[in-house]
C-alpha positions in Angstrom: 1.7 -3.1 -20.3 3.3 -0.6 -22.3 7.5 -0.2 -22.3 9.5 2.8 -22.0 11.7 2.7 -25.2 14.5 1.8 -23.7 13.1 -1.2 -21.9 14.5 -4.6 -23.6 11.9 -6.4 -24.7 10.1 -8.7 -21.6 11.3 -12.1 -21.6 8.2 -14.1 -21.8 6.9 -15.8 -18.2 7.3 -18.8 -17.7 4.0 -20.2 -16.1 4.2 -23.5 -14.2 2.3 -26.4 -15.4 -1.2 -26.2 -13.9 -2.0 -28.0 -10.5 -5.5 -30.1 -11.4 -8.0 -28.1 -9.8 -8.7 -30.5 -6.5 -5.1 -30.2 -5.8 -3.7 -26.9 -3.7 -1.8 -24.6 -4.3 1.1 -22.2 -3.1 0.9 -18.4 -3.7 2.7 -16.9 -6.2 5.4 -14.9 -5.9 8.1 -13.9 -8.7 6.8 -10.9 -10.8 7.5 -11.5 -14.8 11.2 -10.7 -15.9 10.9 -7.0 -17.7 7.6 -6.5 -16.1 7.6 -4.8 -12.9 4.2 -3.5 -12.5 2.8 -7.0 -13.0 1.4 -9.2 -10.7 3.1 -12.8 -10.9 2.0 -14.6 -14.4 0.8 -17.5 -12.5 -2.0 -15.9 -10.5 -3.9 -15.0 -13.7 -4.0 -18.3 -14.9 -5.2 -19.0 -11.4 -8.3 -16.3 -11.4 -9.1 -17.5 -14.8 -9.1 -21.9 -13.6 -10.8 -21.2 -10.2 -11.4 -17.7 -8.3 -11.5 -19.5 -5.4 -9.7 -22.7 -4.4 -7.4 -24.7 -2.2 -4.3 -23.2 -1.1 -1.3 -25.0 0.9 0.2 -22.9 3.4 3.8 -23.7 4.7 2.8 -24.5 8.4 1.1 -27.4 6.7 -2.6 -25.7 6.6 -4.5 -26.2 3.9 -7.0 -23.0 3.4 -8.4 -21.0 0.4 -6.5 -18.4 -2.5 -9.0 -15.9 -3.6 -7.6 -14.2 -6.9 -11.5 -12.9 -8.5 -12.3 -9.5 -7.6 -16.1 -10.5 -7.0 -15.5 -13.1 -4.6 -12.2 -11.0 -3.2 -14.4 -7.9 -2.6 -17.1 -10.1 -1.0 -14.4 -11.8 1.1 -13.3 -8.3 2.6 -16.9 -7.3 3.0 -17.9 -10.3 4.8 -17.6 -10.1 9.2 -17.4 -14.1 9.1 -13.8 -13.6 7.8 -11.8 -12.2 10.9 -8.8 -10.1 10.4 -7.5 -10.8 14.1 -4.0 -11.7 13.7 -3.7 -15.0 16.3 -6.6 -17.2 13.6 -4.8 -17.1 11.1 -1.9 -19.3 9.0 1.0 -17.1 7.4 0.9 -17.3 3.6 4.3 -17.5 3.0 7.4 -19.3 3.9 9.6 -17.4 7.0 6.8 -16.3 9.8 6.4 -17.4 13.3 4.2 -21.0 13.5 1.6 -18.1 15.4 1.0 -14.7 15.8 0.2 -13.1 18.9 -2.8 -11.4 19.3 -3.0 -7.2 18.2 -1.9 -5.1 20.6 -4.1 -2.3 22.0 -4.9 0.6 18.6 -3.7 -1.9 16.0 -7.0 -1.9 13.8 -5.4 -4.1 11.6 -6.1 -6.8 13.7 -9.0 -6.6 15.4 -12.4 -7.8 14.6 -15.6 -5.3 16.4 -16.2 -4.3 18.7 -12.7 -2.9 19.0 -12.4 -2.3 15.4 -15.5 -0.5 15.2 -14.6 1.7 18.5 -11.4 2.7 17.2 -12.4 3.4 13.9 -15.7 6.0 14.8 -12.9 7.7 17.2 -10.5 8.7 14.1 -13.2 8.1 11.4 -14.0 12.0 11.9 -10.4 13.2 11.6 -10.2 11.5 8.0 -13.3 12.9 6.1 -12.5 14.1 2.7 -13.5 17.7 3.4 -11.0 17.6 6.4 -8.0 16.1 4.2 -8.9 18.4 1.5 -8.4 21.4 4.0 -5.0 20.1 3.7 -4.5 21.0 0.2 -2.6 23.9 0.7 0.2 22.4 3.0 0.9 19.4 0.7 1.6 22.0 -2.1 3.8 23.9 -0.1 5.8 21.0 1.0 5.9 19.7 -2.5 7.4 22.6 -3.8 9.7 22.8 -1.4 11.0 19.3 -2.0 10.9 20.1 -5.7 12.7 23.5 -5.1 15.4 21.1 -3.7 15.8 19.1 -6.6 16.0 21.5 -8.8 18.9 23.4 -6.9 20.7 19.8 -6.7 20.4 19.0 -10.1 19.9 15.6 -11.7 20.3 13.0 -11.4 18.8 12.5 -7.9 17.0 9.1 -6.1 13.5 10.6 -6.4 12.9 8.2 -3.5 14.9 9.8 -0.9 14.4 13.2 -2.5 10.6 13.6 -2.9 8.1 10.0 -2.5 9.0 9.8 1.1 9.7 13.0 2.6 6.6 14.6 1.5 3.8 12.0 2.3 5.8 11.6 5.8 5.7 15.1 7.0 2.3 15.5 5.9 1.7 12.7 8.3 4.1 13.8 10.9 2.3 17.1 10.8 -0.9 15.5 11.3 -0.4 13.2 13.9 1.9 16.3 15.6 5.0 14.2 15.4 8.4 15.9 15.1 9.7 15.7 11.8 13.3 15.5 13.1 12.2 11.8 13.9 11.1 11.3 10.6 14.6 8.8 9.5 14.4 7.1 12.6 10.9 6.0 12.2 10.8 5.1 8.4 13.7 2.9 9.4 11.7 0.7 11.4 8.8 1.1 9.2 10.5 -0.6 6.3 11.9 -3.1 9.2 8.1 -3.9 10.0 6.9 -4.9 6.5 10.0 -6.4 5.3 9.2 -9.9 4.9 13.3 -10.9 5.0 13.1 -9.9 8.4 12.9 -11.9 11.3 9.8 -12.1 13.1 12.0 -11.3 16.3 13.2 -7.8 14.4 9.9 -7.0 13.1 8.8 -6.9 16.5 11.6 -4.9 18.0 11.0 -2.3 15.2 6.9 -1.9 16.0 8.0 -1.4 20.0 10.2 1.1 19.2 8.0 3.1 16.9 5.3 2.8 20.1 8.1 3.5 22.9 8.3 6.9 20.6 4.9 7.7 20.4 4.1 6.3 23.9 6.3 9.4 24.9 4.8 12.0 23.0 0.9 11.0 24.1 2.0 11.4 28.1 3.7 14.9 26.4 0.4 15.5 24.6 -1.6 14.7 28.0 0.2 17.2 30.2 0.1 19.6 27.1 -2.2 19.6 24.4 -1.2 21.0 21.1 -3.3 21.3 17.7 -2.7 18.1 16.2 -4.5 15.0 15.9 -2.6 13.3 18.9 -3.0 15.6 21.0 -7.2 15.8 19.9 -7.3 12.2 20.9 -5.5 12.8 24.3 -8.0 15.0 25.4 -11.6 14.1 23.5 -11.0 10.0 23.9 -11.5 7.4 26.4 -8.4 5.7 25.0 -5.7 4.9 27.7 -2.3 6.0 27.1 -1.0 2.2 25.5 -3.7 2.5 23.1 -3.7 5.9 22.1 0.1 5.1 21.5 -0.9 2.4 19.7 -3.2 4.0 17.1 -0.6 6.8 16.6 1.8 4.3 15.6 -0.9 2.4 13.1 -1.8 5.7 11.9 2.2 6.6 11.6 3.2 3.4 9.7 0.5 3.4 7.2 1.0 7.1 6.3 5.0 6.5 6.0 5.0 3.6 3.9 2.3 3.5 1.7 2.2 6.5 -0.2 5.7 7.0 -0.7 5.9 3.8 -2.5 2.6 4.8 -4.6 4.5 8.2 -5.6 7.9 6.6 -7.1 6.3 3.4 -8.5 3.5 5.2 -10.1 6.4 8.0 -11.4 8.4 5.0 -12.4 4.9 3.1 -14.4 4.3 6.6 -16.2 7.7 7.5 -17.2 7.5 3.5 -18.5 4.5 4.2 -20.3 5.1 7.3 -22.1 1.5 7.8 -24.2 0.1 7.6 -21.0 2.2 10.0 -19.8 1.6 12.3 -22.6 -2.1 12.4 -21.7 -1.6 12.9 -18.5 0.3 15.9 -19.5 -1.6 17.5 -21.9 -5.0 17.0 -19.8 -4.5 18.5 -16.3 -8.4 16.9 -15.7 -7.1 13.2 -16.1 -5.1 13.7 -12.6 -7.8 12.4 -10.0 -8.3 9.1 -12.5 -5.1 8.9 -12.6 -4.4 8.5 -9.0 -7.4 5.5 -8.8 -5.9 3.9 -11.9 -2.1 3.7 -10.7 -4.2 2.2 -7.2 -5.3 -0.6 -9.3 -2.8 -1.5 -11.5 0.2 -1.3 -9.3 -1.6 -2.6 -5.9 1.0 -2.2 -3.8 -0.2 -3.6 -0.5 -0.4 -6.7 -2.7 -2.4 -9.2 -0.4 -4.6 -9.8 2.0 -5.6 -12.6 5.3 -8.7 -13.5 6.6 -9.5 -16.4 8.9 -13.5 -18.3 8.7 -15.0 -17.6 12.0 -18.0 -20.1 11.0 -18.7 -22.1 8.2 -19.1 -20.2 4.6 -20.5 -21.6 1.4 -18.7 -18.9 -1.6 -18.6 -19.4 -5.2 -19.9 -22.9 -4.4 -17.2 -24.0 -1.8 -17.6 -24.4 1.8 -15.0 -22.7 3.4 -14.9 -24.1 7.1 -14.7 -22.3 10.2 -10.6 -22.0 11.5 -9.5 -21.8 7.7 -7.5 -19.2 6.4 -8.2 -17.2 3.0 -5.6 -15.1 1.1 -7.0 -12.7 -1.0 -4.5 -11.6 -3.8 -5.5 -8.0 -4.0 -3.5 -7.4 -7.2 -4.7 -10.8 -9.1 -8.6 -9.1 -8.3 -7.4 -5.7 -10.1 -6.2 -7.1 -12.9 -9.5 -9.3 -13.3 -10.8 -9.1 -16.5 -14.2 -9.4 -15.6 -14.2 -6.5 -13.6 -11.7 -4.2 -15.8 -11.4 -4.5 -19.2 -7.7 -4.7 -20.6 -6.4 -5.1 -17.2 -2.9 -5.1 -17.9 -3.0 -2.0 -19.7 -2.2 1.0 -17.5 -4.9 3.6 -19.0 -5.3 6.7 -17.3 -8.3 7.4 -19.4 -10.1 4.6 -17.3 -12.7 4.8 -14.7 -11.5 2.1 -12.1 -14.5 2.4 -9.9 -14.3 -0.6 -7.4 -10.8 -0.8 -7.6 -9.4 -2.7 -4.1 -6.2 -0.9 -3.3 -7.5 0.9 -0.8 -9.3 -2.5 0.4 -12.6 -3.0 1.2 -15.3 -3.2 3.7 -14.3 -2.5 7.7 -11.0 -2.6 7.1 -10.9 -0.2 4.0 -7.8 2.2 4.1 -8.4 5.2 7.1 -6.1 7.5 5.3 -7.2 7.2 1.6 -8.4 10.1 1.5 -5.2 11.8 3.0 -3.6 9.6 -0.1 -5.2 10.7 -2.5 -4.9 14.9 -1.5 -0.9 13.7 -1.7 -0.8 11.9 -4.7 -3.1 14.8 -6.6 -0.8 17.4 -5.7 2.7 15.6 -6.1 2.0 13.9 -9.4 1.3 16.8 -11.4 3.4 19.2 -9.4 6.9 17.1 -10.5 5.5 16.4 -14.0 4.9 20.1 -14.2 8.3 21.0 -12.9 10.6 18.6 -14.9 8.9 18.4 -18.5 11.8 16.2 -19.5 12.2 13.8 -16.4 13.2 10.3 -17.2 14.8 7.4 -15.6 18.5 8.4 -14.9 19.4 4.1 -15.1 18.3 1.2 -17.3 14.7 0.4 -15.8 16.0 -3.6 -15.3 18.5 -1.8 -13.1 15.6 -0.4 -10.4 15.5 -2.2 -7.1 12.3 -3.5 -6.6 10.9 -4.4 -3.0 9.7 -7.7 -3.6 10.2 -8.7 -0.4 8.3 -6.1 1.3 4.4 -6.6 2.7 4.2 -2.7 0.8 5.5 -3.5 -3.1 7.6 -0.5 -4.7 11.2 0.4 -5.3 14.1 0.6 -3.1 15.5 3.2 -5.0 14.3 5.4 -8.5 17.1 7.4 -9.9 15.7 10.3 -11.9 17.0 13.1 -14.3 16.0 15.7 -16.6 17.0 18.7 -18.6 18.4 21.0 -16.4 16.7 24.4 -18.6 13.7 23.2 -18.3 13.7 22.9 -15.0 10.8 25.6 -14.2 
């Protein structure tokens, strides 16, 4: 990974002793000191002994890490893994001893039939001519956020100020959620995937996001609007706990998940500034651009499937009732599959990449993603030719405690005559 100049030089990772290969193993966490777009040291040296292998789980399970981007991808593609929430052992330290089953509309959870009816329902709302319809609004709400920032002046928390506003009302718009509820429900969002959390909170934050839409489908019933909701309400057999359901998937993933692409990726290019610089001077580099921040910062980091039978992979037999973590950013920094993997190069082609996932259960709302991330890249590079990190980059707060990797905070500045 290249440095912004004023990054100190990273302090070189220290990488546990190797576990013999019969023995398991625990998943890494810590990211490398001075790297914050890298994955944790340990899980290359993983990938590289055995793609595949024993993992210890801290309820005491013993299942499988899978850190290869073959056998990852064929993992995710596989319907003998199930994603259903109750089957499967937490990876890491701090969760209930068992989850409860989905609720109704939670695709994240559920297996087919109900995965697959949910999914054809909403699959239609997401094609890419549809979210490229919406071109035109994500501009305007870009520049209106970016007319803000330059009337406030630097140095602002880009953050606050642009990466989640404008992927939320997009969203918001979308579903035909008010936008005045925007706070409240990115404030239980980031309750939901914050793995310091209690399990206990985490819930209470997911009912009160479906309380809120539960509301707004009855509203939507009685009174149809044009929004995606209110399409639902009146084209679906869904009852009113699913629909509310859905609409609060559909709200969390579109909240959380782009906003942390747009200030970690502004944060990776301002930290890489050749890259950067190309990016700049070749307005055609945008669209591989977007896929290659996707791989290389893989936010939504990793992945849990549970064997419903018994499957022989990469010559193991991974027994039904076992659970398999797939380490989604060990697989897109897999040299095998990308050369140079831990060089962020947005002249590559990362084809096959696995942020978005893979298989059923492959992101709804990429395309929606990657409209937003087109437009607002180039649109605040464009604006603030001289925007740089307004802090130290040690001195970012990272969310490494979050199920959704990014920063807390990303305090920008630039040149205020060159704002336009």
């Amino acid at each position: 990974m290249q440095q912004h100049p004023s990054t100190p030089p990273p302090t070189e990772p220290t990488i546990p002793a190797a576990a013999p290969l019969s023995e398991p193993v625990t998943l890494p966490t810590a990211r490398p000191t001075g790297c914050p777009f890298d994955p944790p040291a340990e899980l290359a040296q993983l990938r590289e002994e055995r793609p595949l292998r024993r993992m210890q789980y801290p309820d005491g399970h013993q299942g499988w890490l899978a850190t290869g981007h073959s056998v990852v991808r064929s993992i995710l593609a596989d319907s003998r893994f199930s994603s259903r929430y109750e089957l499967m052992h937490l990876p890491l330290p701090g969760g209930p001893a068992e989850l409860p089953p989905a609720p109704p509309g939670d695709m994240s959870g559920l297996d087919a039939p109900e995965h697959t009816r949910y999914r054809r329902l909403l699959m239609g709302k997401f094609t890419v001519r549809r979210m490229r319809e919406l071109t035109a609004r994500v501009e305007e709400i870009t520049a209106e956020h970016l007319d803000t920032m330059e009337r406030h002046g630097g140095p602002v928390d880009l953050v606050t100020a642009f990466a989640q506003p404008v992927p939320a009302l997009m969203i918001c718009e979308l579903l035909g959620v008010p936008s005045a509820d925007r706070d409240i429900f990115q404030r239980h969002t980031a309750t939901v995937t914050d793995q310091s959390t209690t399990f206990k909170d985490q819930m209470a934050a997911y009912t009160a996001i479906q309380e809120i839409i539960h509301g707004l489908v009855l509203a939507k019933r009685a009174r149809p609007t044009d929004d995606l909701l209110s399409d639902l309400a009146q084209d679906s057999e869904l009852t009113d706990e699913e629909l509310a359901g859905v609409g609060a998937f559909l709200l969390g993933a579109g909240l959380d998940t782009t906003a942390n692409m747009l200030a970690l990726g502004t944060f990776a290019l301002l930290s890489n500034p050749d890259q950067l610089a190309a990016l700049r001077s070749d307005s055609g580099l945008v669209d591989q651009t977007v896929e290659e921040l996707m791989r290389y910062l893989s936010i939504a980091d990793t992945g849990i499937r549970a064997a419903l039978e018994d499957v022989e992979l990469d010559g193991h037999l991974i027994k039904a009732g076992e659970t398999v973590t797939v380490s989604i950013q060990a697989a897109n920094r897999d040299p095998k599959r990308f050369p140079e993997p831990d060089a962020l190069d947005v002249h590559r082609k990362a084809t096959g990449h696995l942020g978005f996932g893979h298989g059923a259960h492959q992101c709804l709302g990429q395309q929606l993603a990657r409209v937003e991330m087109r437009v607002a890249f180039p649109a605040l590079l464009t604006r603030f030719p001289t925007l740089r990190l307004a802090v130290p980059p040690e001195d970012i707060p990272l969310r490494t405690r979050s199920n959704i990797y990014g920063v807390h905070r990303l305090p920008v500045t630039w040149d205020q005559e060159s704002g336009r």
